[in-house]
Backbone and ligand atoms as CSV (ligand in chain L), in Angstrom:
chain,resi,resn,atom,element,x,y,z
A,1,UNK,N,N,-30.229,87.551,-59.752
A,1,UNK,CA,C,-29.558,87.707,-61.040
A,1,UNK,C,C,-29.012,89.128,-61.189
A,2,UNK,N,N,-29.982,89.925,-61.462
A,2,UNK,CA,C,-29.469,91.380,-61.633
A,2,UNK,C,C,-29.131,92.336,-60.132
A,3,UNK,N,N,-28.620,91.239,-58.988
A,3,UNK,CA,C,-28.156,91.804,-57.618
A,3,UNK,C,C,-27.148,93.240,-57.906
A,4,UNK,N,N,-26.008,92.397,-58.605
A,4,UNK,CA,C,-25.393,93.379,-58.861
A,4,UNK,C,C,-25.825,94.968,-59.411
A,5,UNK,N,N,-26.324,94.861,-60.307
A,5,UNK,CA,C,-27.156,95.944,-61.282
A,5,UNK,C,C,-27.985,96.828,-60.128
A,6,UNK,N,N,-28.426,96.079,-59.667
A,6,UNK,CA,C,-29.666,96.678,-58.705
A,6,UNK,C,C,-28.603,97.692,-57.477
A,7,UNK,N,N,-27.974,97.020,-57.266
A,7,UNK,CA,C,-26.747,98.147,-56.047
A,7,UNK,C,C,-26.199,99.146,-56.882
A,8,UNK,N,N,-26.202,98.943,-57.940
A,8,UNK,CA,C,-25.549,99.886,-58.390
A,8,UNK,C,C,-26.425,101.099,-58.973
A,9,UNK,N,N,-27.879,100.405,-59.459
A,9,UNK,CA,C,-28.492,101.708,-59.498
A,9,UNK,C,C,-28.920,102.400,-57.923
A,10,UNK,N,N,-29.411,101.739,-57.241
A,10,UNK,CA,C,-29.453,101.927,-55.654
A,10,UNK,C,C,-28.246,103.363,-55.279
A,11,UNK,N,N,-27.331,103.237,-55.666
A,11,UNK,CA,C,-26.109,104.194,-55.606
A,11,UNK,C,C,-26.051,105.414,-56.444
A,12,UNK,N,N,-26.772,104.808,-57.540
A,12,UNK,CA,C,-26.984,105.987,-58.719
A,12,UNK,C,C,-27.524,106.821,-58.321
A,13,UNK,N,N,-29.203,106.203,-57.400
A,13,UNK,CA,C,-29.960,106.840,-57.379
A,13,UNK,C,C,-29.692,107.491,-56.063
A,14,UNK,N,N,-28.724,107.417,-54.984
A,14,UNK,CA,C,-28.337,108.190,-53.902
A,14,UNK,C,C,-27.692,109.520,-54.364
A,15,UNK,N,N,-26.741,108.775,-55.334
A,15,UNK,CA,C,-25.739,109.888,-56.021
A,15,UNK,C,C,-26.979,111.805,-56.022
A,16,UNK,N,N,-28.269,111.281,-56.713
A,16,UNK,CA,C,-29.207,111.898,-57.112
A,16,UNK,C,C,-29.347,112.301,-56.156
A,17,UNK,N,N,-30.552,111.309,-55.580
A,17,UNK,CA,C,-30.695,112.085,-53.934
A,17,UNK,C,C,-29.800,113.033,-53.334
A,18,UNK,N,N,-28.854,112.611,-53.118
A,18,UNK,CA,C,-27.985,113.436,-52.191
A,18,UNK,C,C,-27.285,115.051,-53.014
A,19,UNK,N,N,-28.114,114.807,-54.009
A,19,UNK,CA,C,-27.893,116.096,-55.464
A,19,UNK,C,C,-26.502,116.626,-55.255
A,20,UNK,N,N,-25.496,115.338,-55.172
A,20,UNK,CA,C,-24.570,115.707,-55.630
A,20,UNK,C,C,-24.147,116.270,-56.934
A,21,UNK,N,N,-23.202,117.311,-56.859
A,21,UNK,CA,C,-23.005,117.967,-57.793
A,21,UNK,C,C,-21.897,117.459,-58.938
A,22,UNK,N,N,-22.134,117.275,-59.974
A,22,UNK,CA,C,-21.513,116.318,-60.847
A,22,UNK,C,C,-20.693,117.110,-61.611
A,23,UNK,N,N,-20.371,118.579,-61.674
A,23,UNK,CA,C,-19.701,119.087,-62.163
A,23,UNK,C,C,-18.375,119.632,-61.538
A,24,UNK,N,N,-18.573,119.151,-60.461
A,24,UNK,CA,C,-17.485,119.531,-59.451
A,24,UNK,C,C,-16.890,118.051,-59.521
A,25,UNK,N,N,-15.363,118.541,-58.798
A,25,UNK,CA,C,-14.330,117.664,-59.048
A,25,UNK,C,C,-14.419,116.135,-58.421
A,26,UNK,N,N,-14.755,116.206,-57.429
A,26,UNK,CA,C,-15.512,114.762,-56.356
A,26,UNK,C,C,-16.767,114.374,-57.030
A,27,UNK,N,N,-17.809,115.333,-57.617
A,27,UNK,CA,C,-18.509,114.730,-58.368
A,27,UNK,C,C,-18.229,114.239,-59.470
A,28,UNK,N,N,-17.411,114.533,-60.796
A,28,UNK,CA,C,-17.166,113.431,-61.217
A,28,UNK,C,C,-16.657,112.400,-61.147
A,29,UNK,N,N,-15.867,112.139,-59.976
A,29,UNK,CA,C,-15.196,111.057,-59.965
A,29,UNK,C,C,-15.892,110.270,-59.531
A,30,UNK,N,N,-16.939,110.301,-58.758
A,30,UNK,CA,C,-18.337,109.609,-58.289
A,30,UNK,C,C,-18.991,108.969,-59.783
A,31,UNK,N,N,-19.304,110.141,-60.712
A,31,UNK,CA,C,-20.155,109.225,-62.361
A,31,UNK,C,C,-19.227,108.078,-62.104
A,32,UNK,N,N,-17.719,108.644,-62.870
A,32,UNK,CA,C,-16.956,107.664,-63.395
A,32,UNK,C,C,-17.044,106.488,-62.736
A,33,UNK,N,N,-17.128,106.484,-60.960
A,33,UNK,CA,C,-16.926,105.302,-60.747
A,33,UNK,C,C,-18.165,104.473,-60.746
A,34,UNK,N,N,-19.290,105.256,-60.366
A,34,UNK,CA,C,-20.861,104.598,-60.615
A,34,UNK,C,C,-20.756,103.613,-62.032
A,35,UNK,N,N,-20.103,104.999,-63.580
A,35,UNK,CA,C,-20.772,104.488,-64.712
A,35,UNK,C,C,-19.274,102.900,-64.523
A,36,UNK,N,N,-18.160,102.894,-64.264
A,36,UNK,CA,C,-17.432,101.754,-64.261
A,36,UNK,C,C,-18.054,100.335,-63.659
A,37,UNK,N,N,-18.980,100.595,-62.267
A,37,UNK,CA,C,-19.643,99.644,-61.991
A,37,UNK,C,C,-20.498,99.269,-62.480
A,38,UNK,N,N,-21.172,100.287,-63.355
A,38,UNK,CA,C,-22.890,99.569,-64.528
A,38,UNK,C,C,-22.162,98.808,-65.064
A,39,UNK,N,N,-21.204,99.234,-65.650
A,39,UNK,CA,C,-20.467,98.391,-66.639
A,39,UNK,C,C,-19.555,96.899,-66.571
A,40,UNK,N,N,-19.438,96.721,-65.274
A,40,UNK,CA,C,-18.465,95.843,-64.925
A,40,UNK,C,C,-19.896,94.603,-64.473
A,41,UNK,N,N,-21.051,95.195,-63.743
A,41,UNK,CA,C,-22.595,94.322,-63.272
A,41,UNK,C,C,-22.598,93.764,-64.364
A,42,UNK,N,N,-22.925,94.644,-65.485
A,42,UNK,CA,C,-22.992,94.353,-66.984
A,42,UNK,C,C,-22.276,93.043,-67.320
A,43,UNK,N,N,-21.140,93.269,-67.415
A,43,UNK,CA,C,-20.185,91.759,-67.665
A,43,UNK,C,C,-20.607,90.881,-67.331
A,44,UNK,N,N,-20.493,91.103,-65.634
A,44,UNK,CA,C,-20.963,89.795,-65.140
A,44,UNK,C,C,-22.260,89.371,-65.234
A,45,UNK,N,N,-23.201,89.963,-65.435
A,45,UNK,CA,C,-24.746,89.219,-65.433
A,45,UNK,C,C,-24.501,88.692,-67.033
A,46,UNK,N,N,-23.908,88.956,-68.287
A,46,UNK,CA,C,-23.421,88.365,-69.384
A,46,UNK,C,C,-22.588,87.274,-68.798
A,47,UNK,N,N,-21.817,87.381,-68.117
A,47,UNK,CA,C,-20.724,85.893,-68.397
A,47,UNK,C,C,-21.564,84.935,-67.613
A,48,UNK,N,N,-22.394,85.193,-66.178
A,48,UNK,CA,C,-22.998,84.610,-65.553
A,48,UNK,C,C,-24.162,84.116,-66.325
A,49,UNK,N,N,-24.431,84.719,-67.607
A,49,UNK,CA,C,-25.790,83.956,-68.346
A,49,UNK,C,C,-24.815,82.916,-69.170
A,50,UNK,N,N,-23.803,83.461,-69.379
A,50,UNK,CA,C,-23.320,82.283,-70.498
A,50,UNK,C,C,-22.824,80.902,-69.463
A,51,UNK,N,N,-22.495,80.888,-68.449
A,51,UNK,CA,C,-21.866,80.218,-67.745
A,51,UNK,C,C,-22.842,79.048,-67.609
A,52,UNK,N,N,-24.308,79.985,-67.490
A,52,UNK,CA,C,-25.256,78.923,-67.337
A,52,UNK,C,C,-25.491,77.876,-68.821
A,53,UNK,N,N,-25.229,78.601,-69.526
A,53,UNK,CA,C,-25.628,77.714,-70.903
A,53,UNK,C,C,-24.690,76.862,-70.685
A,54,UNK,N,N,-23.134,77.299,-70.844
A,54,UNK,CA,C,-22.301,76.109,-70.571
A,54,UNK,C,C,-22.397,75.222,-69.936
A,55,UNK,N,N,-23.325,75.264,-68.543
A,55,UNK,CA,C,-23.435,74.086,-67.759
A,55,UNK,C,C,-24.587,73.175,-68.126
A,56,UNK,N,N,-25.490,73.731,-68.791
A,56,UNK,CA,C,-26.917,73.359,-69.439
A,56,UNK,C,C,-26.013,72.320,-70.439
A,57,UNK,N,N,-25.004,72.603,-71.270
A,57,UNK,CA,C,-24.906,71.964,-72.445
A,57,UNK,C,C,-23.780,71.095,-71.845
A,58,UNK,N,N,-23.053,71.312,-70.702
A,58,UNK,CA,C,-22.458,69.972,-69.850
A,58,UNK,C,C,-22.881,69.131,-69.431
A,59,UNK,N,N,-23.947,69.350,-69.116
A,59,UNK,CA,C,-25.233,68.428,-68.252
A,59,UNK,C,C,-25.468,67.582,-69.683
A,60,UNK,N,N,-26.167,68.119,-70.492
A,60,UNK,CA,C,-26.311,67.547,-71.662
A,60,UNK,C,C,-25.436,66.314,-72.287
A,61,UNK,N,N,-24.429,66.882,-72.004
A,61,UNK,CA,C,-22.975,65.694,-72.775
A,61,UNK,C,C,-23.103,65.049,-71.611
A,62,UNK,N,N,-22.933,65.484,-70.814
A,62,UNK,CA,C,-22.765,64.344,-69.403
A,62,UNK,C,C,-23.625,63.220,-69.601
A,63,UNK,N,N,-24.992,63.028,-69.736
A,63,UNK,CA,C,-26.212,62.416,-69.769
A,63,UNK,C,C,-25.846,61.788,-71.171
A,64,UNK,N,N,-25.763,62.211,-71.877
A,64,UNK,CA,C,-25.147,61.514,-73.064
A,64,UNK,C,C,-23.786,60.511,-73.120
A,65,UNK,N,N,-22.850,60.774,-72.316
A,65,UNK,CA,C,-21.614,59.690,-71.618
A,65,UNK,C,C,-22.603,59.004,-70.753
A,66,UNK,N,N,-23.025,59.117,-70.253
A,66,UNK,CA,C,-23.864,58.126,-69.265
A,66,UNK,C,C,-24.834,57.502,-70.059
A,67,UNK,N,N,-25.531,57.721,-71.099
A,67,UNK,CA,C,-26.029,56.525,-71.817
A,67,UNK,C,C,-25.416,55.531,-72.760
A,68,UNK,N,N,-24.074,56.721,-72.985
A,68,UNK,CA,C,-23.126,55.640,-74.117
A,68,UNK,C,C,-22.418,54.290,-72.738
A,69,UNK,N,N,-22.220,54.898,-71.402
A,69,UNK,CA,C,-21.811,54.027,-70.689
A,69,UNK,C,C,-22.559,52.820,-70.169
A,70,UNK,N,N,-24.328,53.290,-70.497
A,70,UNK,CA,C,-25.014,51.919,-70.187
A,70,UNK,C,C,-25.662,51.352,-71.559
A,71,UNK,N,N,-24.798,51.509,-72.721
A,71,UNK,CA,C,-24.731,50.835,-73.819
A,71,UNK,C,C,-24.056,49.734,-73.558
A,72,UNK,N,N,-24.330,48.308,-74.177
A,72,UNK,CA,C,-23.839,47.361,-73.985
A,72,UNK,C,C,-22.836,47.045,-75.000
A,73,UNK,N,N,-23.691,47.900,-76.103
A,73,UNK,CA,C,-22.584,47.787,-77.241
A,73,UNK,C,C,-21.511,48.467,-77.316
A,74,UNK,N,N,-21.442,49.719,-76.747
A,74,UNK,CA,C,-20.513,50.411,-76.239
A,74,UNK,C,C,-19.384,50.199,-75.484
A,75,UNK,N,N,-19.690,48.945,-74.384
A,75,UNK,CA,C,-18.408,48.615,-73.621
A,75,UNK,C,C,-17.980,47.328,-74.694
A,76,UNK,N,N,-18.842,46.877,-75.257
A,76,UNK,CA,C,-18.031,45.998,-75.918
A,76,UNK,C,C,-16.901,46.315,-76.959
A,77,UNK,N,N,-17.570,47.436,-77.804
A,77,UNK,CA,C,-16.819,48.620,-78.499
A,77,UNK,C,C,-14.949,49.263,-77.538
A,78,UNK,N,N,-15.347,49.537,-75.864
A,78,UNK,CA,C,-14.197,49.780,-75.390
A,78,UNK,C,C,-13.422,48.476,-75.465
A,79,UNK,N,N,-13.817,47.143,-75.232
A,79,UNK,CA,C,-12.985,46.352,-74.985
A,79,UNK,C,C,-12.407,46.120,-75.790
A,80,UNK,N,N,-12.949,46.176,-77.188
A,80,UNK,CA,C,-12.140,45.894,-78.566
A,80,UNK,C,C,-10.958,46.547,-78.169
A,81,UNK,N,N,-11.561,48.032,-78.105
A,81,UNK,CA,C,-10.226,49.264,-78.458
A,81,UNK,C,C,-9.036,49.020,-77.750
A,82,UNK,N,N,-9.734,48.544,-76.149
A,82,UNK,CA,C,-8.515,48.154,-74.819
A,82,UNK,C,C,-7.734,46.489,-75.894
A,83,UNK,N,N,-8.114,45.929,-75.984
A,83,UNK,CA,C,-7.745,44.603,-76.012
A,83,UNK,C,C,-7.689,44.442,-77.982
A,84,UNK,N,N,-7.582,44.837,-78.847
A,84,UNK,CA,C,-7.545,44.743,-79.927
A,84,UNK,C,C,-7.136,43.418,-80.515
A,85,UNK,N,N,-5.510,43.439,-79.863
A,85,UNK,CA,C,-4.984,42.543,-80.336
A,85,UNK,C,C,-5.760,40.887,-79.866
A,86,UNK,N,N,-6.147,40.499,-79.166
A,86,UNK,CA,C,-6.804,39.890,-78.704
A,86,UNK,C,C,-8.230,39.406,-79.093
A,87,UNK,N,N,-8.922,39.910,-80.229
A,87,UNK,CA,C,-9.660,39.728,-80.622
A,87,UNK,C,C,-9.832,39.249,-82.256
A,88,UNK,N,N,-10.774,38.731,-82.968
A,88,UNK,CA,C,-10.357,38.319,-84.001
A,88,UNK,C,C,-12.119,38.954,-84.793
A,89,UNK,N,N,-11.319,39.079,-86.212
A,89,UNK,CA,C,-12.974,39.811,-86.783
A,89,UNK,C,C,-13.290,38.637,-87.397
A,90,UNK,N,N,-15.120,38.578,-87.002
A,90,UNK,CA,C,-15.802,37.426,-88.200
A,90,UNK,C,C,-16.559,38.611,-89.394
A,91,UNK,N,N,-16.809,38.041,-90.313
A,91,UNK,CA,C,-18.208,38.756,-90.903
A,91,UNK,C,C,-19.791,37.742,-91.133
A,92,UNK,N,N,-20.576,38.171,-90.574
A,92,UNK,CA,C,-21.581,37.179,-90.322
A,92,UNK,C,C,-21.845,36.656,-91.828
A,93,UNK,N,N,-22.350,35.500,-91.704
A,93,UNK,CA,C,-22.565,35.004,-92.968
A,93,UNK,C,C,-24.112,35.436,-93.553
A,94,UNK,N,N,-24.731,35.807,-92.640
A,94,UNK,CA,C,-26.325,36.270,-92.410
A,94,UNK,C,C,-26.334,37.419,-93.003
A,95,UNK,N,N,-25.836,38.756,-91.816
A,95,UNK,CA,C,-26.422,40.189,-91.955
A,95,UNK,C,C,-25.161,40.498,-92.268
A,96,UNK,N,N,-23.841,40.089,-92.677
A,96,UNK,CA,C,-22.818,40.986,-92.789
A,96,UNK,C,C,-21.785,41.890,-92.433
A,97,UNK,N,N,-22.598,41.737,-91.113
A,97,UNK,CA,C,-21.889,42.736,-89.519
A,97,UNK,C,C,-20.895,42.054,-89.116
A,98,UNK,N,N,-19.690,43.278,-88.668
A,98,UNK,CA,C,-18.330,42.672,-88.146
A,98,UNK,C,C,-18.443,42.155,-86.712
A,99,UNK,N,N,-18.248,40.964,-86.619
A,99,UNK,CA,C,-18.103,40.671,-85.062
A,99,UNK,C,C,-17.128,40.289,-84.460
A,100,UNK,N,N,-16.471,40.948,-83.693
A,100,UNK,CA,C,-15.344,40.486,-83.292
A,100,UNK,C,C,-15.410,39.626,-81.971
A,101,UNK,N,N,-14.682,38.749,-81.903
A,101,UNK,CA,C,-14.645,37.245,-80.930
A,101,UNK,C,C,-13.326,37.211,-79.978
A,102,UNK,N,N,-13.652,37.086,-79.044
A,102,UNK,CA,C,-12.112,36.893,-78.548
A,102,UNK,C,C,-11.642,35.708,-78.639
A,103,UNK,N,N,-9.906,35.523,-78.866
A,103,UNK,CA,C,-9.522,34.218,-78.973
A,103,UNK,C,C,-9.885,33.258,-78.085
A,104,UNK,N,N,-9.218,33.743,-76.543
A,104,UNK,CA,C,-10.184,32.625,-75.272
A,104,UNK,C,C,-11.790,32.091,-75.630
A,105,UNK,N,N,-12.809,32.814,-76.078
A,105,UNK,CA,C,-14.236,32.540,-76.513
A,105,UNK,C,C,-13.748,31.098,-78.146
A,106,UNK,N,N,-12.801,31.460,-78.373
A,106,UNK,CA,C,-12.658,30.832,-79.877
A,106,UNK,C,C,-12.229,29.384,-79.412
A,107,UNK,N,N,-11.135,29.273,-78.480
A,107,UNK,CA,C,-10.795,28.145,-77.725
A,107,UNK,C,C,-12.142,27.124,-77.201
A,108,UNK,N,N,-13.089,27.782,-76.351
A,108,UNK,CA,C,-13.535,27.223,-75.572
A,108,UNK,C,C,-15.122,26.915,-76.360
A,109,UNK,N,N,-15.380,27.374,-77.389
A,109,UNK,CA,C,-16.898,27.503,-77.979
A,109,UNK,C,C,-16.726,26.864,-79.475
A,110,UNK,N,N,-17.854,26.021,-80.565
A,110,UNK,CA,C,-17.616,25.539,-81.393
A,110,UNK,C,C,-18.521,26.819,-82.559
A,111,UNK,N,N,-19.458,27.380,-81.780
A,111,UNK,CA,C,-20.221,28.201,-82.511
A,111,UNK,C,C,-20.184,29.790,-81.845
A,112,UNK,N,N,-20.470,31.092,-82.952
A,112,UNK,CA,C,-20.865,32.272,-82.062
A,112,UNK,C,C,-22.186,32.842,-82.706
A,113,UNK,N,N,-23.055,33.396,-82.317
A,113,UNK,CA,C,-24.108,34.280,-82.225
A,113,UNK,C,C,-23.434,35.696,-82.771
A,114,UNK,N,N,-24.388,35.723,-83.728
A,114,UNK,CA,C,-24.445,37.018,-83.901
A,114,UNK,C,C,-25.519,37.963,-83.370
A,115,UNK,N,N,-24.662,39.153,-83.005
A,115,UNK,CA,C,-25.183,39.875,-81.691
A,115,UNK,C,C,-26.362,40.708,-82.636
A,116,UNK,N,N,-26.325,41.147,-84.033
A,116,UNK,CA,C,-27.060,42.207,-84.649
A,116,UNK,C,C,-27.907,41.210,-85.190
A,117,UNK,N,N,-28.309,40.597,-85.734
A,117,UNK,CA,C,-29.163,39.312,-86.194
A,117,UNK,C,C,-29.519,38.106,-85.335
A,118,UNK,N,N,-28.672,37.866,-84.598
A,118,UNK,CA,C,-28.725,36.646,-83.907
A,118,UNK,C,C,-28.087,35.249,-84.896
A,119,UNK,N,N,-27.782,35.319,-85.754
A,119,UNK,CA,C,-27.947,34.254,-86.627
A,119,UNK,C,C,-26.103,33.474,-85.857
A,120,UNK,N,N,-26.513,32.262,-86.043
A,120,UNK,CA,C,-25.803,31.128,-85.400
A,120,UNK,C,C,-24.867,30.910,-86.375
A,121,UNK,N,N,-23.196,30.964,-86.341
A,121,UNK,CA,C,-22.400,30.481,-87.257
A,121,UNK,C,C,-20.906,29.982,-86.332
A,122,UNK,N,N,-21.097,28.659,-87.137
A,122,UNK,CA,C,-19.098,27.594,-86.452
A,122,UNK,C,C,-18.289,28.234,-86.483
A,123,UNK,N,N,-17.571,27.928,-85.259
A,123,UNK,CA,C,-16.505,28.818,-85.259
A,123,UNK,C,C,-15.421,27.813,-85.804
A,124,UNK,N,N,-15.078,27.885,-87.025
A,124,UNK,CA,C,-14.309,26.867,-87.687
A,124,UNK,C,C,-13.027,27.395,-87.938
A,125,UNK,N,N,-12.774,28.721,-88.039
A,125,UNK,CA,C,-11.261,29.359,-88.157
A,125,UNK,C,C,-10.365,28.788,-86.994
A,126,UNK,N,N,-9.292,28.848,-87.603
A,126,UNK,CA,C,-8.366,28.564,-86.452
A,126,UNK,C,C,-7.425,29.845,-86.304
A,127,UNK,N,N,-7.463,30.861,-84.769
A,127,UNK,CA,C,-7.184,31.777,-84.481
A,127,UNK,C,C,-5.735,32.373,-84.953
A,128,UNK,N,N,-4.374,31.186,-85.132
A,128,UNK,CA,C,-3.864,30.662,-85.091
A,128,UNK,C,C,-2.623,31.629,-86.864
A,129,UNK,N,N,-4.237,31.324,-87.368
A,129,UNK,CA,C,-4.006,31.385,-89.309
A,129,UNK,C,C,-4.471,32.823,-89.286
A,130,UNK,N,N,-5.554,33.600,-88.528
A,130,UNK,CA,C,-5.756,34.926,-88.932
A,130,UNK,C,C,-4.587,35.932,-88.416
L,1,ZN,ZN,ZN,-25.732,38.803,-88.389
């Protein structure tokens, strides 16, 4: 983590050692460039911490699309959205919940299930009139 940081005091501390003289003209240009690199380690061990959160909280959403994707109610939810027109709304006569039916299911079936109750109701509309 603090690789960077660490070379750079490593350098600081040569600067010392080697008792270079910091008031002379090569010596300062040595601070300046030492103190430019604390400062630049600096950044990066900041953006490199944030980078990690960002991926922490990607991971997060990710895992969260991946449970909305093994929702069942969820793809049924996409198919509406894909296929809209194609579908027709009931309101259960039971619990009240919108269920939408596809016309082909309306053709071929006399009754539908409701998916949030279960409760059994004829499919007596004719697709035709809605
Ligand atoms: Zn119901």
């Amino acid at each position: 983590m603090s690789s960077i940081l660490s070379k750079v005091s490593y350098i600081n501390g040569l600067m010392d050692g080697l008792q270079i003289d910091k008031d002379t003209k090569e010596g300062k240009v040595l601070v300046g460039i030492v103190d430019v690199l604390k400062s630049m380690a600096e950044e990066i061990e900041n953006i490199s911490e944030s980078q990690k959160s960002i991926e922490e909280y990607m991971d997060a959403v990710g895992n969260n699309l991946t449970y909305l994707d093994d929702d069942p109610y969820y793809d049924d939810y996409k198919l509406y959205e894909d296929e809209g027109d194609n579908f027709v709304q009931f309101k259960c006569s039971n619990c009240g919940d919108d269920i939408y039916v596809d016309k082909d299911i309306i053709d071929q079936r006399e009754d539908i299930t409701c998916p949030n109750c279960h409760n059994k109701m004829p499919l007596d509309v004719d697709p035709k009139k809605l």
